[in-house]
C-alpha positions in Angstrom: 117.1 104.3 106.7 117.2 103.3 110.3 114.9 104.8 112.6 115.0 106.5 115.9 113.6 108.3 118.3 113.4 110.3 122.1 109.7 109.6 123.6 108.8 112.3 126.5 106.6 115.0 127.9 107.8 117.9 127.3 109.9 116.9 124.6 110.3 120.2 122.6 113.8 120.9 124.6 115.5 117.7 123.6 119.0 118.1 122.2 118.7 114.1 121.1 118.2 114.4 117.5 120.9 116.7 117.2 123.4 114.3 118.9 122.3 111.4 117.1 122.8 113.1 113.6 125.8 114.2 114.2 127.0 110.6 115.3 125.8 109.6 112.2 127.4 111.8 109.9 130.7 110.1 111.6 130.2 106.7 110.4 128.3 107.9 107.2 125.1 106.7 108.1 121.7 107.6 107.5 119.4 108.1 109.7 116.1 109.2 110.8 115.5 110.8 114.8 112.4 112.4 116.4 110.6 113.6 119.1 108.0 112.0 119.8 105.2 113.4 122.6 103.4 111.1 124.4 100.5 111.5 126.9 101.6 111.0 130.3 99.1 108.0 130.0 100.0 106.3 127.1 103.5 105.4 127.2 103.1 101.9 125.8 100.8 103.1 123.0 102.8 105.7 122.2 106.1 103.2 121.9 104.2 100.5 120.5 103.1 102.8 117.2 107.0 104.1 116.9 108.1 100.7 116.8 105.1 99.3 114.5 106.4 101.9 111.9 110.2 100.7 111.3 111.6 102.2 114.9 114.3 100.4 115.7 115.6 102.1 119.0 114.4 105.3 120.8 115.6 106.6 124.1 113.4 107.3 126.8 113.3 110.6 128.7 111.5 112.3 131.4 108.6 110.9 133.0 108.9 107.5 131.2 112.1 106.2 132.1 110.2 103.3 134.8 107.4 103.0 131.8 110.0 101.8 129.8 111.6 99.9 132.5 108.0 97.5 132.8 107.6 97.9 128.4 111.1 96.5 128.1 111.2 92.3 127.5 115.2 91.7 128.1 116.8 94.1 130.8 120.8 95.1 131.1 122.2 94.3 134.4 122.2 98.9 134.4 118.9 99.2 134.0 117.8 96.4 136.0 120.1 98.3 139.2 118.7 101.5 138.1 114.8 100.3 138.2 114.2 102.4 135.0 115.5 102.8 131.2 116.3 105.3 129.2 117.1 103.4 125.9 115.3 100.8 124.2 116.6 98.9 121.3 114.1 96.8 118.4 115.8 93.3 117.7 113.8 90.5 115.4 110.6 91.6 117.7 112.3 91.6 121.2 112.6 94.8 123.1 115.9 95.1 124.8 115.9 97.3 127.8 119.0 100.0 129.2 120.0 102.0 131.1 122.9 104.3 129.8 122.8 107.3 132.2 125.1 106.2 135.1 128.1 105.2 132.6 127.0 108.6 130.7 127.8 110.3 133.9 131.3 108.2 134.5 132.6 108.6 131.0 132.0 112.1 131.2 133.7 112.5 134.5 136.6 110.1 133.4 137.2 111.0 129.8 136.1 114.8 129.4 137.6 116.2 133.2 139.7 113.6 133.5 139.0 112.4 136.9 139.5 109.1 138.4 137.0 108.1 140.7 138.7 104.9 141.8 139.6 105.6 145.6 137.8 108.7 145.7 134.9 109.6 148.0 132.0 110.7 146.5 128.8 112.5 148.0 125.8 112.4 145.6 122.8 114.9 146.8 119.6 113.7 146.5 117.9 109.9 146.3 115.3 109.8 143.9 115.6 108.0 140.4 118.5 110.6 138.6 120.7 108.8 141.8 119.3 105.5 141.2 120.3 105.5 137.6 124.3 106.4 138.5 125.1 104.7 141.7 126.1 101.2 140.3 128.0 102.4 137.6 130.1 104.9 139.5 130.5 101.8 142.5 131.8 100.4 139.4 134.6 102.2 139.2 135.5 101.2 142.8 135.6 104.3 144.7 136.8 104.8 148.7 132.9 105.0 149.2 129.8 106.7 148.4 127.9 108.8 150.6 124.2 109.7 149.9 122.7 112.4 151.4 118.5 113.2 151.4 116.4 115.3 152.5 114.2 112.5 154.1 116.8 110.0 155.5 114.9 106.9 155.3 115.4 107.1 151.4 119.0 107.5 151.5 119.3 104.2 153.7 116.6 102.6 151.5 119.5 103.0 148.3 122.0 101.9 151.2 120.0 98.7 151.5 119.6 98.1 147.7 122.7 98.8 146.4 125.6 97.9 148.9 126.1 94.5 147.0 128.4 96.7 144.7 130.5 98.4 146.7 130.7 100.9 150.2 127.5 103.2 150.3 126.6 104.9 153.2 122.8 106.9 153.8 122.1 109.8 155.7 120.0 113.4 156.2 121.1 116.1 154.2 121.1 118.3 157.5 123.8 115.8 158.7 126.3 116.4 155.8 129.2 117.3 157.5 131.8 120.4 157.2 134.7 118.8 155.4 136.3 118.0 152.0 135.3 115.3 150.1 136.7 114.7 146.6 133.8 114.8 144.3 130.4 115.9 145.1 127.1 115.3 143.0 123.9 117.4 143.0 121.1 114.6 141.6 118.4 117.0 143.2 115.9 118.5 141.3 116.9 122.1 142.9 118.8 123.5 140.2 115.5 123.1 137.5 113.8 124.9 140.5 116.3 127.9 140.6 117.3 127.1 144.5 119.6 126.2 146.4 119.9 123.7 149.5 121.7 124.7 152.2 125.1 123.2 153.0 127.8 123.5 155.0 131.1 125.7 154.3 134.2 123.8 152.8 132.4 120.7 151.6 133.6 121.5 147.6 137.1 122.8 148.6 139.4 121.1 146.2 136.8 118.6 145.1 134.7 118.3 141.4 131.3 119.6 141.6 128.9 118.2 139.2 125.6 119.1 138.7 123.1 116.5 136.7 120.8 119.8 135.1 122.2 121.1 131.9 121.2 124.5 130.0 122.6 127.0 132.7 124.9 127.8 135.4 122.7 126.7 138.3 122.9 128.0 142.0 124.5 124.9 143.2 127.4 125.4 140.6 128.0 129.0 141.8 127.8 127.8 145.1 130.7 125.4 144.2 133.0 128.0 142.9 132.7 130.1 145.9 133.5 127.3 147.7 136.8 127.1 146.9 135.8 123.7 144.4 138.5 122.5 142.2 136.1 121.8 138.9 132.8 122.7 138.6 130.7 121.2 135.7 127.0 120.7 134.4 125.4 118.1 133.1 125.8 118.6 129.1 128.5 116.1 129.0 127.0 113.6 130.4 124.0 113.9 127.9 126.2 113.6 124.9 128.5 110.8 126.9 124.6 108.5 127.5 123.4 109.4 124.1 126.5 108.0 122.5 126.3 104.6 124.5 122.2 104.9 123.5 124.1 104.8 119.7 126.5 102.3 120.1 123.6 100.1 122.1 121.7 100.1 118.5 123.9 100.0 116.3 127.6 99.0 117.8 129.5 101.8 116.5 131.1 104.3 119.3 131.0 107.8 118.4 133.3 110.2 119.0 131.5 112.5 121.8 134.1 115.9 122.7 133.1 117.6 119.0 129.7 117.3 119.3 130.1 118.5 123.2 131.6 121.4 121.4 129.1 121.6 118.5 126.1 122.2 121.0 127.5 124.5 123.4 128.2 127.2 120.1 124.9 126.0 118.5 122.8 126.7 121.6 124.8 129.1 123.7 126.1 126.5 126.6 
């Protein structure tokens, strides 16, 4: 039986092993997931006793993600962009190193709400590592541009500097955003776990998607949205499902079918 696993603290919330099961049941396969808690301290311990007893691949969660970025041997061109990983895959005793969050993010946006993002301009919220982990992918995809706003500035221009090599990215402060429609706008801010809301301006969602990163609950920024006049609003949940299927197909080259088990969870656990 293969084995998997999600290494985190807190873990206890993870939907993983019920993705991964059901991705198994649709090819047939057995399969063992679990969470695993580690210390905060002991990352590489904790990832080094899951892989001495027959772990073949685990995925990596919060705050581990750049542990397993410096654990990992062989790095995707994702992760390596990203600076962290969130999926680690056991091969004849090389670890393997990705980073499936930011074509997660895309497949949901493309696949599920069918939106293009080719052309489009985008404003992602926030610079810390959630933005870090979606900005190549999503310059991938060729959009108009990419605007990152911040609360400090100086980060924003500091993802500017890093990741303009891939496509049109622009940095600025948060307080700067300005008063007009763009076509789809990103909250990668930690706000919404907080309950709050940032402040900006009127007519920034009209017409546009509005995605939120957090799953679990309709968060201030997507009721903000909606009053807004946005055209879609969405959380995070498919992306979760869209990464954790590219986590599956990374170990074991099958590609699951990901809209059922979307489905699946928000019955099971009142999405």
């Amino acid at each position: 039986m293969n084995k998997f696993g999600v290494i985190g603290n807190p873990i206890d919330h993870s939907l993983s092993p019920m993705i991964h099961h059901e991705f198994a049941k649709e090819f047939d396969i057995e399969i063992s997931y679990e969470k695993i808690l580690s210390p905060v301290e002991a990352f590489n311990l904790t990832a080094e006793k899951f892989i001495s007893t027959g772990g073949i691949g685990f995925n990596i969660t919060l705050p581990f993600k750049i542990n397993a970025y410096s654990f990992s041997k062989d790095l995707t061109e994702d992760a390596k962009a990203a600076g962290a990983v969130n999926t680690i895959k056991v091969d004849n005793n090389k670890i393997y190193g990705e980073n499936t969050d930011g074509k997660g993010l895309v497949n949901d946006l493309e696949k599920n709400l069918k939106q293009t993002l080719q052309d489009k301009e985008i404003l992602i919220i926030g610079a810390g590592g959630a933005t870090r982990g979606i900005l190549k992918p999503i310059l991938d995809k060729n959009p108009e541009k990419i605007l990152i706003a911040n609360r400090t500035k100086e980060k924003s221009l500091r993802l500017v500097n890093e990741f303009s090599e891939y496509g049109k990215v622009c940095g600025f402060g948060i307080d700067q955003i300005k008063s007009k429609p763009v076509d789809i706008v990103i909250n990668a801010t930690s706000t919404s776990i907080d309950g709050t809301m940032l402040n900006l301006p009127k007519g920034l969602c009209e017409g546009a998607v509005c995605y939120d990163l957090m799953y679990g609950s309709v968060t201030p920024f997507m009721k903000w949205a909606l009053k807004d006049s946005a055209l879609v609003v969405s959380d995070g949940l498919g992306m979760l499902v869209e990464q954790a299927a590219l986590s599956f197909e990374f170990w074991l080259g099958k590609k699951p079918v990901t809209l059922p088990v979307i489905n699946l969870i928000k019955e099971t656990v009142g999405l």
